[in-house]
C-alpha positions as CSV (number, residue, x, y, z in Angstrom):
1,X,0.0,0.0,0.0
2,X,1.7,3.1,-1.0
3,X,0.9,6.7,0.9
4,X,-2.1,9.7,0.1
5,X,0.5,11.9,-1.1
6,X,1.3,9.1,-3.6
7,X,-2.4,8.4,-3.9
8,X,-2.9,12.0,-5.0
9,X,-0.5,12.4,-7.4
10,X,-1.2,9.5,-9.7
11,X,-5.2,10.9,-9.3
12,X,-3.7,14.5,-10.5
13,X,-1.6,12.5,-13.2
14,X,-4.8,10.7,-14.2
15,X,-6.6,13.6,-14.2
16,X,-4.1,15.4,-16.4
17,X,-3.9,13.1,-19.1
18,X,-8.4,13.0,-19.4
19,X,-8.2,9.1,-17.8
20,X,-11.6,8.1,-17.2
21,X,-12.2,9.3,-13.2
22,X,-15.5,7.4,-12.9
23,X,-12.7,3.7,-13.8
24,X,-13.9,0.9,-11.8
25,X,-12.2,-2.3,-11.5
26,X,-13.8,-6.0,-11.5
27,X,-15.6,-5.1,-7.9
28,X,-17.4,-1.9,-9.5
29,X,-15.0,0.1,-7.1
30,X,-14.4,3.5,-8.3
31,X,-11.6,5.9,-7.3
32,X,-14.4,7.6,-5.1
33,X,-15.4,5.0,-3.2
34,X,-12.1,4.0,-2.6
35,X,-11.1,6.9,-1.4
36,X,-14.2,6.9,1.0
37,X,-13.4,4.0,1.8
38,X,-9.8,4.6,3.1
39,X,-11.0,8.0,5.0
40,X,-8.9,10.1,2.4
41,X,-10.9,13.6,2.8
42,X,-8.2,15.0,0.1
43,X,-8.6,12.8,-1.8
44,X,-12.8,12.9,-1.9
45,X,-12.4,16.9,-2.4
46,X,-9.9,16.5,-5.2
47,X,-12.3,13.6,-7.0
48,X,-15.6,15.8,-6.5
49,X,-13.8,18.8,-8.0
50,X,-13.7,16.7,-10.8
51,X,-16.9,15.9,-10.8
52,X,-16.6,12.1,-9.8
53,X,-19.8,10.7,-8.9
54,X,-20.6,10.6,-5.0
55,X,-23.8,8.2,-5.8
56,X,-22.2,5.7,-8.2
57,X,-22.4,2.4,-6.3
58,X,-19.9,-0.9,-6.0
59,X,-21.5,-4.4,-7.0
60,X,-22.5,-4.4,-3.4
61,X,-24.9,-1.4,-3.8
62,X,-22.3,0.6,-1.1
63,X,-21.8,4.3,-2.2
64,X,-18.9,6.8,-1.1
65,X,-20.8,7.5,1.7
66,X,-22.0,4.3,3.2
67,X,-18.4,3.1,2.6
68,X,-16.7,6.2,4.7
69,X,-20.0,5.6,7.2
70,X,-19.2,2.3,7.2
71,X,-15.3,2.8,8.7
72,X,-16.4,5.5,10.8
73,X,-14.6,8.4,8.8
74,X,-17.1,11.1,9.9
75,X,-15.4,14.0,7.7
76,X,-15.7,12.3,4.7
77,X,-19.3,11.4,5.1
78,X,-19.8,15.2,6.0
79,X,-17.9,15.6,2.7
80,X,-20.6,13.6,1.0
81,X,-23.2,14.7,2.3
């Protein structure tokens, strides 16, 4: 597992070069509910500014929210929300 400062750049490198930000992988996780999931508030802010979806869902029906709910990372559900 690499660090949020790494985390954030390879976002802002994503980002830069028009990758899709709504990329999920074989779970239906998206960057954004990843980062919710980790309790990276940076991160959320820096995904919503580009205009990730905060309602898209994994294959388990758990959005940003419920995942940051879910691991108790208060800020980033008031991020959400």
């Amino acid at each position: 597992m690499f660090g949020i400062k790494k985390a954030i750049t390879c976002i802002a490198l994503a980002i830069m070069s028009m990758a899709p930000i709504a990329a999920a992988d074989d779970m239906g996780r998206q960057p954004m509910i990843t980062a919710a999931w980790e309790g990276h508030a940076v991160m959320v802010e820096l995904l919503a500014s580009q205009e990730a979806s905060v309602g898209a869902a994994n294959m388990q029906g758990m959005e940003p929210m419920h995942s940051a709910a879910a691991r108790g990372h208060t800020a980033v559900v008031e991020l959400l929300t």
